[in-house]
C-alpha positions as CSV (number, residue, x, y, z in Angstrom):
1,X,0.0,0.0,0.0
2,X,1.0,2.8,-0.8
3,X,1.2,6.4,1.1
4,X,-1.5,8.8,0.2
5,X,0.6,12.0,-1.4
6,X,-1.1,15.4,-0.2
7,X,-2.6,15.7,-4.1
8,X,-4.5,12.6,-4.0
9,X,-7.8,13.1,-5.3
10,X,-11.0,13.6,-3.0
11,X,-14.1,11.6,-3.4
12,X,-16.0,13.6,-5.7
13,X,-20.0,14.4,-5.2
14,X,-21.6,11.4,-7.4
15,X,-23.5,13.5,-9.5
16,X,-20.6,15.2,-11.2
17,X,-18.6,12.7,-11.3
18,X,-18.3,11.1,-14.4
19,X,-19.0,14.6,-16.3
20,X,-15.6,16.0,-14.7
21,X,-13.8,12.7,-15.2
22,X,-14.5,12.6,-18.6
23,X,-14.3,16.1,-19.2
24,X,-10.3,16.3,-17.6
25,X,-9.7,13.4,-19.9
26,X,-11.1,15.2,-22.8
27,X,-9.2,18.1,-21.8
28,X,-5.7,15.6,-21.5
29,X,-6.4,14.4,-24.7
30,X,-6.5,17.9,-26.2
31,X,-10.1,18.3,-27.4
32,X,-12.2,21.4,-28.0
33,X,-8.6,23.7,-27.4
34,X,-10.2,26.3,-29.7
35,X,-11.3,28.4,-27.5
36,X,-15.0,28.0,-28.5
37,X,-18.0,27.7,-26.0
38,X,-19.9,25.5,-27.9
39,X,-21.4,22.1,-26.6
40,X,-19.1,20.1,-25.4
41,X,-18.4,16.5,-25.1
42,X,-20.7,16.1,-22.4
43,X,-23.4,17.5,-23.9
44,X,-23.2,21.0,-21.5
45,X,-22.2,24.4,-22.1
46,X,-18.7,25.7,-21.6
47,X,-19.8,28.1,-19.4
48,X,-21.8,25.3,-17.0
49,X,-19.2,23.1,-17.3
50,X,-16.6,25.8,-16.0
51,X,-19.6,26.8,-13.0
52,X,-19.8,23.0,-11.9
53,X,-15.9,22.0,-12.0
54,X,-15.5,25.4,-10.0
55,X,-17.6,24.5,-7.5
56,X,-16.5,21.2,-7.0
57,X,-12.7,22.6,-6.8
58,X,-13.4,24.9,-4.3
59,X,-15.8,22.7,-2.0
60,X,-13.6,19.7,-2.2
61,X,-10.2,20.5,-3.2
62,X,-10.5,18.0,-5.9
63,X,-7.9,18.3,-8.5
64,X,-9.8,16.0,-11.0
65,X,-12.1,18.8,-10.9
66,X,-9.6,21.8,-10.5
67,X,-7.8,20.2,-13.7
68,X,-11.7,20.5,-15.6
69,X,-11.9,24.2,-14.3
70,X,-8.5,25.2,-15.0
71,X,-8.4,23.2,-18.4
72,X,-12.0,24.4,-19.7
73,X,-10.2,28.2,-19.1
74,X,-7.7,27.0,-21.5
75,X,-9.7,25.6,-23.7
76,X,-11.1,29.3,-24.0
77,X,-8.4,31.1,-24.4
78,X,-4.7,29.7,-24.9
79,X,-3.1,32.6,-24.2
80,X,-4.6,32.7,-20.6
81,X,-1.0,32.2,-19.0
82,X,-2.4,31.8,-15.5
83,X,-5.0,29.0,-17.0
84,X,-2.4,27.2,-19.0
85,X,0.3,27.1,-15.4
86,X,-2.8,26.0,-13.1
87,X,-3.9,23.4,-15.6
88,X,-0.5,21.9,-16.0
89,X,-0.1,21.8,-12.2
90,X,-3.7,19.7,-11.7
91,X,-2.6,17.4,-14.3
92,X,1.1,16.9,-12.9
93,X,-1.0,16.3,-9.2
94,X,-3.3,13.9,-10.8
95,X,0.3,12.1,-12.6
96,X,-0.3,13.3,-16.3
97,X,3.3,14.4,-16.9
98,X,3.6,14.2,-20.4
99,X,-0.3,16.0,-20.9
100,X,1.6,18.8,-18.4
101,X,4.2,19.3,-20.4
102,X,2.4,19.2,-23.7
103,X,0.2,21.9,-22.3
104,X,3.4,24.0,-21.1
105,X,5.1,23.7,-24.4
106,X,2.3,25.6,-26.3
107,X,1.5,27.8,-23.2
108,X,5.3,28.8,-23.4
109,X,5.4,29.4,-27.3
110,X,3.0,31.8,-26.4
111,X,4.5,33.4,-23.4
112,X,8.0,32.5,-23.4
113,X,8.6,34.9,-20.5
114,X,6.2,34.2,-18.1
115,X,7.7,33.2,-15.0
116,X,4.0,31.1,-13.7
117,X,5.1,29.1,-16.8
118,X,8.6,29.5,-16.5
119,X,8.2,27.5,-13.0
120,X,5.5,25.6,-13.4
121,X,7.3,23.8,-16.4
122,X,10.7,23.4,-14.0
123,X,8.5,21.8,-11.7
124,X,7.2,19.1,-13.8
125,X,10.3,18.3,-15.5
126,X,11.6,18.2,-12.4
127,X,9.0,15.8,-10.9
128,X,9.6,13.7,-14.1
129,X,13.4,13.3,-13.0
130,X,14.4,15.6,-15.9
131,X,17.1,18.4,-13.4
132,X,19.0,19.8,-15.7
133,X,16.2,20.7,-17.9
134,X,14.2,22.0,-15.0
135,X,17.1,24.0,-13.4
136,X,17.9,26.8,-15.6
137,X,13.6,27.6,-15.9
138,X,13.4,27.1,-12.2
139,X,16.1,29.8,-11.7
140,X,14.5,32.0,-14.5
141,X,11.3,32.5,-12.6
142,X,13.1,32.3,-9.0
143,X,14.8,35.9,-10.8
144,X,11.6,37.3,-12.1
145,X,9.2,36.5,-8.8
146,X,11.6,37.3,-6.3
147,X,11.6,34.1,-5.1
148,X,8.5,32.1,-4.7
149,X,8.7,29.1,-2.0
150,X,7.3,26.9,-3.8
151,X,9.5,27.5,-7.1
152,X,12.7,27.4,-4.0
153,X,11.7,24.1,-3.3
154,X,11.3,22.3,-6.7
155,X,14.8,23.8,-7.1
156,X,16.2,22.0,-4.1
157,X,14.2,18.9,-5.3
158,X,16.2,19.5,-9.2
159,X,19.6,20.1,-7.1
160,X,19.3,16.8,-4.8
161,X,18.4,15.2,-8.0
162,X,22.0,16.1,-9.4
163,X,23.3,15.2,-6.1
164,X,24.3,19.0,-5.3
165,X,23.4,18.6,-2.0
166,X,24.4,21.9,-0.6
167,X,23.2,23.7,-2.9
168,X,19.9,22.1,-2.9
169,X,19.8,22.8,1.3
170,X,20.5,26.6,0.6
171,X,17.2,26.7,-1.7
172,X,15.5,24.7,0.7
173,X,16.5,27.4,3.5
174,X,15.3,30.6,1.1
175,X,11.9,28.6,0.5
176,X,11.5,28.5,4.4
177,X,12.4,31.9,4.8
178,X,9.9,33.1,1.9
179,X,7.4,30.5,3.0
180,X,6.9,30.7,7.1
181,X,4.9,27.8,8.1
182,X,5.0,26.0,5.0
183,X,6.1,22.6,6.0
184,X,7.6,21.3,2.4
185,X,10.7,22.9,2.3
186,X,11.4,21.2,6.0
187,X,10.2,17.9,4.8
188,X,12.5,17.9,1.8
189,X,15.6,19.6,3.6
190,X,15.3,16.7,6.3
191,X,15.6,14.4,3.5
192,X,18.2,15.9,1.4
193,X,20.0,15.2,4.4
194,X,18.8,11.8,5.0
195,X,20.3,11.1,1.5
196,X,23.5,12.0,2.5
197,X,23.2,10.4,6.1
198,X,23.5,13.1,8.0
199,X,20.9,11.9,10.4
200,X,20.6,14.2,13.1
201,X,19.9,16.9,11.0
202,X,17.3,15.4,8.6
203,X,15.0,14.7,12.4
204,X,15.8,18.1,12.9
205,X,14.0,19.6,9.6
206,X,11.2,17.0,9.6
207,X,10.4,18.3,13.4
208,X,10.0,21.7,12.1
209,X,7.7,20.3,9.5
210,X,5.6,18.7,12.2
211,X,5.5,21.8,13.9
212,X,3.4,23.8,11.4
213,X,-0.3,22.9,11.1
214,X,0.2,22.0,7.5
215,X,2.0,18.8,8.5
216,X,0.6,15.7,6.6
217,X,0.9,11.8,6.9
218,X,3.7,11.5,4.4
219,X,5.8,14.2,6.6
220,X,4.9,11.8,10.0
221,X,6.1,8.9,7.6
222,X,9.2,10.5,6.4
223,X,10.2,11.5,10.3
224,X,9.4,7.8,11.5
225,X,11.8,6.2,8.4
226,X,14.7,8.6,9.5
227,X,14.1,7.9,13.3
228,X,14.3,4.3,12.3
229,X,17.4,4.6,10.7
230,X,18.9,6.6,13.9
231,X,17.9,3.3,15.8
232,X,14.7,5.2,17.8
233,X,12.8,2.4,17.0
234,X,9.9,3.1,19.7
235,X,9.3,6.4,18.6
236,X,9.4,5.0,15.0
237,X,6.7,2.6,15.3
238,X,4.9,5.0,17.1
239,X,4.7,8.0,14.6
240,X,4.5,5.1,11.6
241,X,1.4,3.2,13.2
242,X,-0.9,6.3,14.0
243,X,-4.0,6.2,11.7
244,X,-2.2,3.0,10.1
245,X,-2.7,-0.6,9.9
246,X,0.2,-2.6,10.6
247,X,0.5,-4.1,7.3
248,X,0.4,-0.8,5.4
249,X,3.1,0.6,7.8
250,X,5.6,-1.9,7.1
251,X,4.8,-1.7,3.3
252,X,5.5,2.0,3.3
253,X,8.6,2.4,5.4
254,X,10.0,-0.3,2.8
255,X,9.5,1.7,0.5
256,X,10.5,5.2,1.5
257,X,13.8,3.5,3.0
258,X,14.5,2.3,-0.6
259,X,14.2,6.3,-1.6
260,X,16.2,7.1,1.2
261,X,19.1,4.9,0.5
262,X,19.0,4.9,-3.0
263,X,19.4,8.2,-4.5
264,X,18.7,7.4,-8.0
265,X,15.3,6.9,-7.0
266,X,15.3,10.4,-5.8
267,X,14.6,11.6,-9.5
268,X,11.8,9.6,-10.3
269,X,8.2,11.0,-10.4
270,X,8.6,13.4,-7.3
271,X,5.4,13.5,-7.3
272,X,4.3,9.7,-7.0
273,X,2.5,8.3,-4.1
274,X,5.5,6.8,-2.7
275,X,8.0,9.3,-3.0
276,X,8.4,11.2,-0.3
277,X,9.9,14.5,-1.7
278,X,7.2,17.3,-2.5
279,X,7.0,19.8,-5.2
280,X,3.7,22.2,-4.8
């Protein structure tokens, strides 16, 4: 079993359901990109479409349904930079890489300069293991925005995938500063030193994750795997087991101790369920 990453999707209300599954997979496959609000696949307006998948996203924090929103505002208008960037993200949360970065490629012929696109597209290459693509748009936007948290930290997460370990910390350490109380760039910094062993410090970073009241169930995870691996076995268990069966414990600590002591693994969907890095 694997451990639920803070994107996976919500239940969604049964009545919309299959319209907005359907209509993200429409949207994925690259239909109605004309801009037009003519009937769509489903039979409904553009605009309704847009209202329901809006509602949805907001009530439940789905991204199925924030990828229908976001995607039927592209589907409008191409050119929408901030549509194209959101889009890309709900799809890279829901594991559509290559439909991300199909969408960012025509977003970014359009506005080559736009650093939401700029970073957005660093963070999907970098969640699809592809650093020293990802690096120099990452440090494009970083330069244009000032320095965005979340942009910090998909740059650490492109560093540690190069093994530029240091480097990686120091973004981690600007994304904490520009994000106060944001508990990803303490999650990966503890980890980015768990790749390197450096033990003592990595319990030290995921703590201060724990401490904000963000802190989710793959951060508790992370902190039990690297207590483990400092021999606190109790305390471990403990954190691992909480909300947990037994069997899906052991099944995940397996496989984030894999991640942690194998660093090629590091660069493989960031993203993915049982990878305990984070990109936002």
């Amino acid at each position: 079993m694997k451990l639920r990453s803070r994107s996976q999707m919500l239940p969604l209300r049964r009545p919309a359901q299959a319209v907005l599954f359907c209509l993200a997979a429409g949207f994925v496959a690259g239909c109605q990109t004309t801009g037009s609000s003519a009937q769509g696949p489903q039979g409904q307006a553009l605009g309704e479409r847009l209202s329901e998948a809006d509602v949805l996203s907001e009530i439940n924090g789905n991204v199925v349904a924030k990828a229908a929103y976001w995607g039927g505002l592209y589907e409008q208008d191409p050119r929408n930079a901030e549509a194209a960037a959101e889009y890309a993200a709900a799809l890279r949360s829901i594991g559509s890489v290559d439909a991300a970065l199909g969408v960012l490629r025509r977003a970014q012929s359009l506005s080559p300069d736009d650093p939401r696109l700029m970073a957005e597209h660093g963070k999907t290459l970098t969640a699809a293991g592809r650093a020293e693509e990802a690096l120099p748009l990452l440090e494009a936007a970083i330069a244009q925005d000032g320095g965005n948290w979340r942009t910090l930290t998909a740059l650490g997460v492109a560093l540690d995938q190069l093994a530029r370990h240091e480097e990686a910390r120091a973004a981690y350490r600007r994304a904490i500063a520009a994000g106060p109380g944001e508990p990803a760039p303490w999650n990966n910094l503890g980890l980015s030193y768990a790749l390197t062993g450096h033990l003592e410090d990595a319990e030290l970073a995921l703590r201060e994750a724990m401490e904000t009241n963000k802190a989710s169930a793959k951060m508790r995870q992370n902190l039990a795997l690297v207590l483990g691996l400092r021999g606190d076995t109790t305390d471990a268990e403990r954190l691992a087991r909480a909300n947990k069966v037994p069997a899906a414990v052991d099944g995940n600590l397996e496989e984030l101790r894999a991640i942690v002591t194998q660093p090629a693994l590091w660069a493989r969907e960031a993203n993915a369920d049982n990878n305990p890095v984070m990109i936002e």
